[in-house]
Structures are given as C-alpha cells and as structure tokens.
N, C-alpha and C positions, 0 to 999 in steps of 0.2 A: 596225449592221453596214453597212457599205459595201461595195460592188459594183465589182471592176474588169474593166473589160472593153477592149481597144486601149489607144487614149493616155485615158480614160476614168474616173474615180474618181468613184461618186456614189451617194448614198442614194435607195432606193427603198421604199414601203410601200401597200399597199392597190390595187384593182382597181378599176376605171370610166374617167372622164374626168380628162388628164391636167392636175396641176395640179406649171407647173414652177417653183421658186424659185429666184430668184436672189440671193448674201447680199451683204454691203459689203465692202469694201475692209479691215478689219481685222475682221470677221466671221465666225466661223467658222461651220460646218452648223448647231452644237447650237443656235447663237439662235432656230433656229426650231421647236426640240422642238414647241411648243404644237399650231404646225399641223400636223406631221408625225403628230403623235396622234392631231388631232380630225378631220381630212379626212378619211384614211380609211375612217371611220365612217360617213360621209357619200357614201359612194360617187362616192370621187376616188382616181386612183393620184397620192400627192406624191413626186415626183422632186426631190431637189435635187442637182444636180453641184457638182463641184469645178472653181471657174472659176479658169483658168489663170492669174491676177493675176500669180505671180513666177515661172513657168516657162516660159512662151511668151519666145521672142527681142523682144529689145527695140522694136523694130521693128512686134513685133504686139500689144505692153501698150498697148495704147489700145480705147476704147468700140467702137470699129467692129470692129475683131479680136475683141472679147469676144462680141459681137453676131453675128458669123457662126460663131463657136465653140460658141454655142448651138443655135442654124440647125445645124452638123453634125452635131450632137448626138444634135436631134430627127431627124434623117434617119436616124443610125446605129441609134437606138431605134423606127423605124419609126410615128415619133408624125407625124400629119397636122394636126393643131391642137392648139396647148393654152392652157390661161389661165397667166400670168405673173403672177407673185408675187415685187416686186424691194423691197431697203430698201439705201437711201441710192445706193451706187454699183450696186448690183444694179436698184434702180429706174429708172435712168438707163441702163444696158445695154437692160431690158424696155423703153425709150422709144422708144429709138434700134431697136430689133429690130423693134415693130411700125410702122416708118415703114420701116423697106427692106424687111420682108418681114410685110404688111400679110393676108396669106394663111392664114400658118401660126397667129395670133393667133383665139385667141375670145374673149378681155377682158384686162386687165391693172390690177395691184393695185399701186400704191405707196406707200412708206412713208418720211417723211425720205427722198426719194430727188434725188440729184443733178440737174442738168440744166439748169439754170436761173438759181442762184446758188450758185457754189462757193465756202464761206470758206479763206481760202488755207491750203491746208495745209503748206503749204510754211515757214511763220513760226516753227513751234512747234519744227524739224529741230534749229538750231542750239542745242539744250540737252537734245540727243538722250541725254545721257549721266546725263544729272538722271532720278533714279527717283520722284522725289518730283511734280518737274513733270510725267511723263509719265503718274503717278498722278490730278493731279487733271484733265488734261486728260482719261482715260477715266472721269474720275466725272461730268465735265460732259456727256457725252454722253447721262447718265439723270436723270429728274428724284429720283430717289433713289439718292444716289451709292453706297450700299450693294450695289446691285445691280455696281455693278463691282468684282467679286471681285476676290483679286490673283491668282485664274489670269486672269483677263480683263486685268490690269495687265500683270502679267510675261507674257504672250503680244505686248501693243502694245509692249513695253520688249525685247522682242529682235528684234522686226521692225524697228523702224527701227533699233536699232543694229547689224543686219546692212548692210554695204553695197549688198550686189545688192539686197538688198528694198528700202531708203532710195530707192534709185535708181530701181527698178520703180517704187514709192511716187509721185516724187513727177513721171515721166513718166507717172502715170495722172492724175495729178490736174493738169498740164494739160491732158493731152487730154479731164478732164471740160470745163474752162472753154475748151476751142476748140472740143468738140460739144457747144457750147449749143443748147438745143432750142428757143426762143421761136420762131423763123418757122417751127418745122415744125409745131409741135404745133395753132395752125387747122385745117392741112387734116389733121389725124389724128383718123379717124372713129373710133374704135377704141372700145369700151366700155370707161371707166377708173375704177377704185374708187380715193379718195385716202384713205387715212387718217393720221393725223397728228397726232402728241403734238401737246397746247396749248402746252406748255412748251421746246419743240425749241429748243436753243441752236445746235446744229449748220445745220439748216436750217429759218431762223424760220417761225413762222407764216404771217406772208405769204407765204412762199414756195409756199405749200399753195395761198391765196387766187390768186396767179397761174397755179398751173397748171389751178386749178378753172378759171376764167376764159377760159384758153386753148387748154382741150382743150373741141369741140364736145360728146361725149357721153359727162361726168364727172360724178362724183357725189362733194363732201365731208364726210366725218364726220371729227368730233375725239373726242379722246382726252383725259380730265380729269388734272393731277398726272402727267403722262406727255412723255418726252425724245423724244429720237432714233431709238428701238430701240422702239417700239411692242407690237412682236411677242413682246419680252422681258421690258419692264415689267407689261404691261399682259396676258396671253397669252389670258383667258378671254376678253373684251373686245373685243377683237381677233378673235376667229375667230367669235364673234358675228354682229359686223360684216358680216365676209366674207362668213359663210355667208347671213345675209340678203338681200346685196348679190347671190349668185349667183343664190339663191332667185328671187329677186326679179326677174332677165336671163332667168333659164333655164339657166343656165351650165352 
C-alpha cells in the first residue's frame, strides 16, 4: 500500500529507526520486497519513496535534484537521520546525498550502485523497438535470467519506448557519468555497507573493489551466482548481510 501525501508517493512499514531506500533507474518499489519484510521486524521503519526519475522538469532529472529531493523528503516526514539503502542509480543518489548533506546520514548501503563507472546506456536506445533485444538486455542484469519476468521485460520495453522517459532516461544517465564520485568519496567519512553480486554485468566487480578502496569507512561483502539487483536475486542473503553489518555499527 502506498502513502500519498503533497507531491509525495511512497511506501512505509514498521516503527523504530529510519531506514530509507532508494530503487534504480528502471526499478520499481516491489525489488525490494525482501527488505521491506525483514526490517521491520528488526525494529526499523523502511520508507521507500517514489523518486521522481520522469516527472520532475528536465532540468531537475539529474543526481543532484534526486539528492535534494530526498533531503525534502526527509524534512516533510520529520526524519532527522536515516541509513540509506541505494541499488544501482539509487545507490549513487545515497553517495551523492551523504557528501552534500553529511548530517542527515547514519550509514549507507549500496548495491551495483552507479557513481563511478557508468556503461553507456545510451548504446542499447537505438533498437529501442526490438522486444527481443530489450529482453535479453533485462536478463543480463541477473545472474539468472529467469528472474526477469516479462512483467520486468515489458515494463523496461515501454519505458524507453516512451519518448519523455527515453529522454528523461538518458539525461539521467549523463548526469550519472558527469557526478562521478571518485575525488569525493576519500573525504567521505560516512559508514558504507557495499554489497555486491560476484557476477554484476552491469557494474563489474571492480567496480565494488574501487569504491571499497575509496571510501575511508567501508566494508565489502559479495554475493555468490548473483547480478545487478542483489536485493532481488539473492533477498535472504542479502538482508543477512545488512542486518549484521548494522548489528555490528549499532545502526
């Protein structure tokens, strides 16, 4: 059940400390059923909103807009800290969030998250009409291409062959590869959980290896037979993970 509240659309469940998720770029809320379930329990309120990817003005579909959009968010919801929970482009919003507003952060979790190395996604557009190509390009995003149902198919196959969203689409995805995070993320003290399929076609392994590397106070685990979407493939695993890695902060 989703909650609207102002210009505001977003999923809420459970009471305690707030943990807020942010999804991908062709992600909807439900990828993160797993945690939405198990936090909870754990006494964590999981928020996830509806980031405004293809309704905000052109203008404002970039990382930095997405990142103060959150920022109002938490202000409208009376939230004073939370932990951050981003995968792919979500991840790379939560990057960018705790380096301009370093305050509002008590840890942050990413997963295949952008930031660092963007493969263009811009290559694949012109065969935007092909059902088949834009099939297996959403199978490669898991390491078991099963998991990409064809509602998960035909959801990617009418986004981009919408033109405002093509367009939204793929002004997000320069402005991931113009807020590259490499010189910021040294001075970001931040406590950051990496997790990260072995198998990530999307955002390889190394790319994990680099951000462990370059954020001072990070911690990496991997994910065995596991893509892009962690959270999806992998869901018990994964929150596992998490829950340890909070455990383990105090979170």
């Amino acid at each position: 059940m989703l909650k609207k509240d102002k210009k505001y659309t977003y999923f809420e469940a459970g009471e305690g400390k707030p943990i807020i998720i942010l999804h991908g770029l062709m992600g909807g809320l439900s990828n993160f059923d797993g945690v939405a379930n198990y936090f909870p329990k754990k006494g964590y309120k999981v928020i996830i909103p509806e980031l405004p990817l293809y309704t905000q003005n052109i203008l404002k579909t970039n990382v930095k807009a997405f990142s103060k959009y959150v920022k109002d968010f938490m202000i409208h919801l009376g939230i004073e800290k939370a932990i951050l929970v981003g995968n792919s482009l979500g991840g790379h919003i939560a990057l960018y969030f705790a380096k301009s507003y370093p305050e509002l952060v008590r840890g942050i979790v990413i997963t295949g998250s952008s930031g660092l190395y963007e493969s263009a996604m811009g290559e694949s557009y012109p065969k935007r009409g092909d059902y088949e190509y834009i099939k297996k390009k959403a199978e490669d995003v898991f390491y078991d291409p099963k998991v990409a149902t064809k509602e998960i198919v035909d959801e990617v196959f009418a986004t981009v062959n919408d033109r405002i969203k093509l367009l939204k689409t793929l002004t997000i995805a320069k402005s991931a590869i113009r807020h590259n995070m490499a010189k910021d993320l040294p001075k970001m003290h931040v406590k950051a959980c990496i997790i990260w399929g072995r198998n990530d076609k999307v955002t390889p392994p190394d790319v994990a290896e680099e951000f462990n590397k370059l954020l001072p106070n990070s911690e990496l685990y991997w994910i065995e037979k596991c893509g892009h979407a962690a959270m999806m493939e992998h869901p018990d695993q994964f929150n596992e993970i998490l829950n340890n890695w909070l455990v383990s902060h105090k979170l």
